[in-house]
N, C-alpha and C positions, 0 to 999 in steps of 0.2 A: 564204648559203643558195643552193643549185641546185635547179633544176626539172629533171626530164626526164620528159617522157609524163606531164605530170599529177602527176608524183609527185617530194613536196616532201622533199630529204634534206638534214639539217643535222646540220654537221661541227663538232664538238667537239675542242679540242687538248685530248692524255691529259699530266695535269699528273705530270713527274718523281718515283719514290719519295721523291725527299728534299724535296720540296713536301709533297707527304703527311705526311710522318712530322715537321713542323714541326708540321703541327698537330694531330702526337697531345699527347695531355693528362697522357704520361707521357715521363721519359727514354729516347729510342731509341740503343743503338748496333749497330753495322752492322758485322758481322767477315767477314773469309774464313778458311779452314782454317789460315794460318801463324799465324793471332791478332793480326793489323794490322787496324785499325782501316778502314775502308772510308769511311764517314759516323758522323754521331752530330747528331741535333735539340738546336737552342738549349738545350731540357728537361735536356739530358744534359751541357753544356759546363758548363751552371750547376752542374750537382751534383758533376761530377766533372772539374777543372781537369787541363787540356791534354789532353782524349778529344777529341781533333781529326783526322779523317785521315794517314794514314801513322803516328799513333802506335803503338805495338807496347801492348796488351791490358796486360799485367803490370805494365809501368810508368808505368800512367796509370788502374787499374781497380783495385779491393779484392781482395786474394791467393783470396778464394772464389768469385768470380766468372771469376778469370782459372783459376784451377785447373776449375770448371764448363766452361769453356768448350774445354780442353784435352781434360778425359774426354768432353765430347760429341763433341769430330773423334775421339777416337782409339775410342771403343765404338759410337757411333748411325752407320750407314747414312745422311748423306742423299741424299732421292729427287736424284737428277739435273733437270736442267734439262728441263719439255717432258713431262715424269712429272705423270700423273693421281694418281699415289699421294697418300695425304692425309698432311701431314706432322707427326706427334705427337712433339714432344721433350720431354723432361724439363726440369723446371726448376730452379732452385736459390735459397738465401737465404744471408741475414747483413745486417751494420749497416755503412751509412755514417755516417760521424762517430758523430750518439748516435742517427739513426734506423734503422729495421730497412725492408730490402726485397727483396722476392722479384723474382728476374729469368726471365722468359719468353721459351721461345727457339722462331723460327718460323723457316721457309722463306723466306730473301729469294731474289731474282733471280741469278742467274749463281753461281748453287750457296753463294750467302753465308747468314750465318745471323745475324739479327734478333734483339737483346735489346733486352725490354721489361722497366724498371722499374718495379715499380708500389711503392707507400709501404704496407707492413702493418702501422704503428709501432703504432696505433691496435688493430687485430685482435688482435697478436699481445699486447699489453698488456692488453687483456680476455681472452685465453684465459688467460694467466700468473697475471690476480687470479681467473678464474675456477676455474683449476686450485687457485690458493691455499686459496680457499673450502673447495673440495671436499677438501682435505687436512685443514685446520682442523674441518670439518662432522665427518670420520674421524676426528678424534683424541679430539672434544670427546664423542663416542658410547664412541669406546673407555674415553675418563677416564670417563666417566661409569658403566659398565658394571663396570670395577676400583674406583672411592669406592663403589660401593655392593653392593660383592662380601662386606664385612666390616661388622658393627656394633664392630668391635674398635678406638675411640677411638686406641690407638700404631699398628695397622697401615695404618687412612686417614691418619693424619698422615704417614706411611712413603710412603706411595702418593702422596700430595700431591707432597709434596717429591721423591720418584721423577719424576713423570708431568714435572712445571715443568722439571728440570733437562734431561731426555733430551730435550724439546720447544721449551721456552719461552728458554731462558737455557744457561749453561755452570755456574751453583752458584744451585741454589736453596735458602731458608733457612723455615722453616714456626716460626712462633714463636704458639703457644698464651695466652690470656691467665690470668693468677694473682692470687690476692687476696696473695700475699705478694710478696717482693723476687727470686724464683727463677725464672726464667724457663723454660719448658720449650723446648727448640728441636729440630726436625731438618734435620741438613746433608744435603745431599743434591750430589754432582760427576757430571756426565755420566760415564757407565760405569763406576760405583764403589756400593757400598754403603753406603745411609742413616746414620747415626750419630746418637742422638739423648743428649742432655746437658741437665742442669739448670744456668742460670746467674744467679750472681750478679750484676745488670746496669741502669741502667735504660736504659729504651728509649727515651728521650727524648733519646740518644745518636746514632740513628740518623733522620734527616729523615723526619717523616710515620710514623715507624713506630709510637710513643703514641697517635696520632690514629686512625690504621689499626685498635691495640689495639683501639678505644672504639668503630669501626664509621665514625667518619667518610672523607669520600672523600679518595682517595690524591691526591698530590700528584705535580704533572708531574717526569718525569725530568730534565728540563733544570735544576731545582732541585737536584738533590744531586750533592755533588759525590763521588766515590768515595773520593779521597784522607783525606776526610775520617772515614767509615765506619771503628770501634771494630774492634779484635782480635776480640772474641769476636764478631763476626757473621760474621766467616769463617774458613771450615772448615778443618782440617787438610789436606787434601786437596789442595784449592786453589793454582794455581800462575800468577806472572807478576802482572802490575797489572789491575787493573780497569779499566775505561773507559766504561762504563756501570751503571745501576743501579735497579730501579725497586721502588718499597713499594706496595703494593694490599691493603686490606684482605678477610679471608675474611666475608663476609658470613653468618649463619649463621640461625635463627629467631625472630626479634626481638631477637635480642641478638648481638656479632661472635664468632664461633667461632675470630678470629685473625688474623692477618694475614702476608704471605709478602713474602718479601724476591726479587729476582730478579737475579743478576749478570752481566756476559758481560767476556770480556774481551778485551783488545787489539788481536786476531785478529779481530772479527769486529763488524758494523757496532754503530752505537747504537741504542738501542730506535727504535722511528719511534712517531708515534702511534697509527697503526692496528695495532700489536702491544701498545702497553701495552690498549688495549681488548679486542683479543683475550686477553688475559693476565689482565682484567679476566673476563670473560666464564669464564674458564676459575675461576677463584677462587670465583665465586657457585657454580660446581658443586661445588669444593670446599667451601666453606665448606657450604654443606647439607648436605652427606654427612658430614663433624664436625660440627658439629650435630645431627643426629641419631643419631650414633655416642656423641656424647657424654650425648644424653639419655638415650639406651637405656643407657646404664653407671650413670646416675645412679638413672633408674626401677629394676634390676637391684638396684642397691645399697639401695635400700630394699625391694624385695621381698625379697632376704634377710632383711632387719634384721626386718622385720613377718611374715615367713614362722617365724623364729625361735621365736614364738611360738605358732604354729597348728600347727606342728608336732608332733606325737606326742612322747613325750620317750624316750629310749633309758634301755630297763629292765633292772635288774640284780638279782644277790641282796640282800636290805638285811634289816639286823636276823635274820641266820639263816632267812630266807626267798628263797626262789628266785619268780623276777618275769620273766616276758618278753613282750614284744610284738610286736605286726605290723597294720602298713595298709597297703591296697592301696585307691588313690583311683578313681575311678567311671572319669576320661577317662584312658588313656596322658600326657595332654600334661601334667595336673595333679597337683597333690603334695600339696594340701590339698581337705577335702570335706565332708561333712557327720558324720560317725562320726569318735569323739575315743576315746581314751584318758588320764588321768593318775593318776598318784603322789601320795601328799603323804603323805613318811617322818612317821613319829611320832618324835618329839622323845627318845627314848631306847629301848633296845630295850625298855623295858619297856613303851612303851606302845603300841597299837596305829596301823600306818600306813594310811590309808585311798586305796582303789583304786575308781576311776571310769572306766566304761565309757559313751556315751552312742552316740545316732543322734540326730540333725536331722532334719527334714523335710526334703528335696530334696537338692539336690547341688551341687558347685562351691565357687565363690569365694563367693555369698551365702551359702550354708549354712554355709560354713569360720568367717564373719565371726562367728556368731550362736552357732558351737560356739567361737572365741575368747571370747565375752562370758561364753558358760555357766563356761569355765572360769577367767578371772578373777573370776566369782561364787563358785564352789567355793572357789578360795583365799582366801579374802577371809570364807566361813563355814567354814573350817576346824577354827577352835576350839567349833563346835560336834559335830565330827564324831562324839561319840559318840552322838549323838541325829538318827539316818539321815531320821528321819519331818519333824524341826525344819527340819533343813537344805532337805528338798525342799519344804518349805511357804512357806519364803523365798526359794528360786528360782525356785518359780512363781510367786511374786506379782512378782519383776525382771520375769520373762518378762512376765508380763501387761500390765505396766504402759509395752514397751517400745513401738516403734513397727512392729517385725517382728509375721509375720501366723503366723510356723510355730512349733511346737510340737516338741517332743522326750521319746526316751522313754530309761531311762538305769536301771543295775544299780550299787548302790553294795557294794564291800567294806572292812569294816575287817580288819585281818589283823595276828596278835600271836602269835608266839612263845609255845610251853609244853614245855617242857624238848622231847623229841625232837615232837611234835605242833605243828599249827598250826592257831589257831580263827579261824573265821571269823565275819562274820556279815553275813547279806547281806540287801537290798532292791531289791525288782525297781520300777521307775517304769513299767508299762506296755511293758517289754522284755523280749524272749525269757527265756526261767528258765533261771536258770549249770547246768552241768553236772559231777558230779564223779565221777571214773574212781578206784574202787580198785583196789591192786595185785593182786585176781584177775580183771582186766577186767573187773568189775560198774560200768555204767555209771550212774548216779543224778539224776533231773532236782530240781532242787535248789524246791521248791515255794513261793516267794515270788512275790508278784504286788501290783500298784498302778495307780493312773491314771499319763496319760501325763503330762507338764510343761508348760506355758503354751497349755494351754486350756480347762481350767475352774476356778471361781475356789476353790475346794475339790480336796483330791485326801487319795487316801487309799492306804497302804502299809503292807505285811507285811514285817517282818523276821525272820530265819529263822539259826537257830545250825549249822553246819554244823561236825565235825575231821577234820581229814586228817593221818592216819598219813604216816611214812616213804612216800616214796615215789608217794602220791598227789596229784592237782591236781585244781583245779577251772577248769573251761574259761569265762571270762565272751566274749561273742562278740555279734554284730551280725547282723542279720536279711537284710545282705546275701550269707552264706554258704547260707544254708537257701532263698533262692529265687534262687542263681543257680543259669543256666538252660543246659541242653547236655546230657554223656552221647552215646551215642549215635544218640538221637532227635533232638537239638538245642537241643530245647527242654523238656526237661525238669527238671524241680526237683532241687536236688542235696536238699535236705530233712530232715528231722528225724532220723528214722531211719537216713541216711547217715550224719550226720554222726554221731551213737552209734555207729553199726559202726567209723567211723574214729577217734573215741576210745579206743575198747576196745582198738584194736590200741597205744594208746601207753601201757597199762596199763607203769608204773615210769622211765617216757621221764625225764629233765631237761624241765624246763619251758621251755628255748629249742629242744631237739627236739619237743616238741610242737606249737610254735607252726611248725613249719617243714613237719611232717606235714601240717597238716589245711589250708594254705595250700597246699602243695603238690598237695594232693589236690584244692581246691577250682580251682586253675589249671587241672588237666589236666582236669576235668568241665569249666571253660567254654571249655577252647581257645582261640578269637580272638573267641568272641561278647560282647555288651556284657553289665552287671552293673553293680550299684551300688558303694557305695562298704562297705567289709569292712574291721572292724575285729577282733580278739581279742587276748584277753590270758588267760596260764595263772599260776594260782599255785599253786606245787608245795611240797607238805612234803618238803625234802631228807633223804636216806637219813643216818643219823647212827651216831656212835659213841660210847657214853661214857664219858666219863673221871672215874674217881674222884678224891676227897679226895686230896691228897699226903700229910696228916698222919691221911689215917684219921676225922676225926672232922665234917670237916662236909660237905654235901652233894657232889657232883660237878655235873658241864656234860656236855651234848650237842655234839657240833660237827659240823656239816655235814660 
């Protein structure tokens, strides 16, 4: 320490850059423009054997760092020596041995330039799994968005075995479970077309994959061995040895909707086990989406089967009678409703077959139930059908006694053949009164009338003899023609008197053109407004011609 004049100055030796740069806490080395090495810290002899001064960059440093350091002399400017300029170089990376490092290149002294290693092994391994994530996170939205694009049981299984093979594996194998010996499978090869086959097989041929069947959890990869693995689990397709192989059951809703095979081959590494769980992961998505691909085929399949029933029956001529119908249910979406129509042929043409028209209370799927019950009640009193009054007397005592709260009102015809004529005779239950159009357009409300059906414990009915010549029909129909509502008010009734104007016009029609007219006419009055549920049915005496005796002596026939 000096004094002078009072004033204390203390002089500090400036320790050497390569004093410094020992005790940076990374590998330094120290170049000039040929690419010889100038210096290099302990940090840096350690990592990289013979970076000792005077050694030449290339042959003593990783080919990316010496190529970095070539395109910095030959494209970067640097500032000169004594230059305030601030000196920004670029930097570069890649792997020593198995770690990864990024080298930082600064401004040394005497126009040299300073790299600094610093270790990103750590960094650059969490972007990579967190990149991974984010790919996995995309794919597992994509799969999920294509399983739940289709309720079509073969096309999710398609999409399974698609989505596994392009992402998960090199052949992936989707094997469905079966109460028989026949296995359903789909093959699926990286950029080829699914293939699906029924096999004779069992599964217990292939490790974990019975278990898998049954929903139990999959067994580690390291267990099976490929070599081992049956003909028929791999596809035609298919090419080279396997080398990996992993089974994971399709988890589905309380029960396994299947289980998936996954392959890779030779080329490309073995599962690890953070892929069998993501492959895992991936599987629950499938397996839900069959699952309910496969319940909705199942629910389907019995809605037909039950729908079968509720259904209207498609009418035809029978016994030299002309017979047609038509329903239009209340919603778009539905097919059954509260308004029924049936048939029930008489047992030879001589005898009369009897025709049912009814309405429910309300609308839908409960009304549809209660118009199914009415008419397995009908069949079931059929052998009483000549006695119209009997019949309703025993169906409203069902009705009463059921546990439904509605009621129904309902027009019964019996209908029989008489050489060219057809007789009728009808009972209205508290339902509109049938209509009958003669062939000079006189239009005729047929005057029968009753109480309605399961709601008082009494009910009482007029029966009424109605013939129809050549040519004429009698309109039986539903109350949802005469108050649906439109026109060009909107809301207007199409109503009584409409609907007689548009009878009259089908004065000598076929009775399947009639039913197409007044349907027709009844759509374009409601346009797209709502309406109940519209039933009708036309029975037409067909226009006939007769043919006599051959021998002259005993009666002749009519025939339609």
């Amino acid at each position: 320490m000096a004094s002078t004049e009072g004033i204390s100055v203390t002089r500090t030796r400036r320790r050497p850059p390569s004093d410094l740069w020992a005790l940076a806490p990374y590998p330094v080395i120290v170049a000039d423009e040929a690419g010889t090495v100038v210096e290099a810290n302990s940090a840096a002899t350690l990592l990289l054997e013979g970076a000792l001064p005077g050694a030449s960059m290339p042959d003593v440093v990783p080919a990316w760092l010496a190529r970095g350091h070539e395109e910095l002399i030959a494209h970067t400017r640097l500032p000169t020596r004594g230059s305030s300029e601030v000196s920004v170089l670029p930097s570069v990376s890649g792997r020593i041995s198995a770690q990864s490092y990024e080298a930082h290149a600064t401004r040394g002294h005497d126009e040299l330039v300073v790299w600094w290693l610093v270790d990103d092994t750590d960094r650059r391994l969490a972007e990579e799994a967190l990149a991974t994530e984010r790919e996995r996170t995309r794919f597992l939205a994509e799969a999920s968005n294509i399983l739940l694009a289709s309720l079509n049981s073969d096309r999710c299984m398609d999409a399974t075995a698609q989505l596994a093979a392009e992402y998960l594996a090199d052949v992936a194998i989707v094997v469905t479970p079966t109460s028989g010996r026949r296995l359903p499978i789909a093959h699926a090869v990286a950029g080829q077309d699914v293939t699906r086959t029924l096999v004779v097989a069992d599964p217990k041929q292939v490790p974990g994959l019975s278990e898998a069947l049954q929903g139990f959890p999959p067994v580690p990869s390291r267990w099976i061995d490929p070599a081992t693995l049956p003909d028929w689990i791999l596809p035609s397709g298919s090419t080279g040895p396997i080398r990996s192989a992993v089974v994971t059951p399709l988890p589905g809703h309380g029960m396994s909707a299947g289980a998936m095979v996954l392959l890779r081959g030779t080329d490309r590494a073995e599962f690890s086990e953070n892929e069998e769980v993501f492959a895992r992961l991936f599987a629950a998505r499938a397996g839900a989406a069959l699952s309910a691909s496969r319940l909705y085929s199942e629910q389907s399949a019995i809605t037909r089967t039950l729908m079968r029933d509720l259904l209207p029956p498609r009418l035809r001529q029978l016994h030299g009678v002309e017979f047609a119908g038509g329903y239009r249910p209340a919603g778009a979406s539905e097919r059954v409703g509260g308004d029924f129509y049936d048939i029930h042929p008489g047992s030879s043409e001589g005898e009369a077959s009897l025709v049912v028209l009814g309405d429910v209370c309300g609308k839908g799927l409960d009304a549809a139930i209660l118009t199914g019950k009415i008419r397995n009640t009908l069949q079931a009193l059929t052998p009483l059908a000549a006695d119209h009054e009997r019949m309703l007397q025993l169906l409203n005592a069902a009705l009463l006694t059921s546990h439904h709260t509605r009621f129904a009102t309902m027009v019964m015809a019996s209908v029989q053949r008489s050489e060219s004529q057809v007789r009728l005779r009808l009972t209205s239950a508290g339902h509109p009164s049938p209509l009958v159009v003669r062939t000079d357009g006189a239009v005729e409300e047929v005057p029968t009338h009753g109480t309605l059906i399961g709601a008082l414990d009494t009910i009482e009915a007029h029966t009424v003899e109605v013939v129809l010549n050549p040519g004429e029909t009698c309109l039986l129909y539903t109350d949802g023609f005469t108050e649906a509502r439109g026109g060009p008010p909107g809301d207007e009734l199409f109503g009584d008197e409409r609907l007689k104007r548009a009878l009259s016009e089908c004065a000598g029609m076929p009775a399947e053109a009639v039913v197409e007219r007044v349907q027709m006419l009844a759509s374009q009055w409601l346009r797209d407004g709502a309406h109940d549920d519209m039933a009708v049915v036309a029975i037409t005496a067909p226009r006939t011609t007769h043919l006599s005796a051959v021998n002259g002596h005993t009666r002749g026939r009519y025939t339609a």
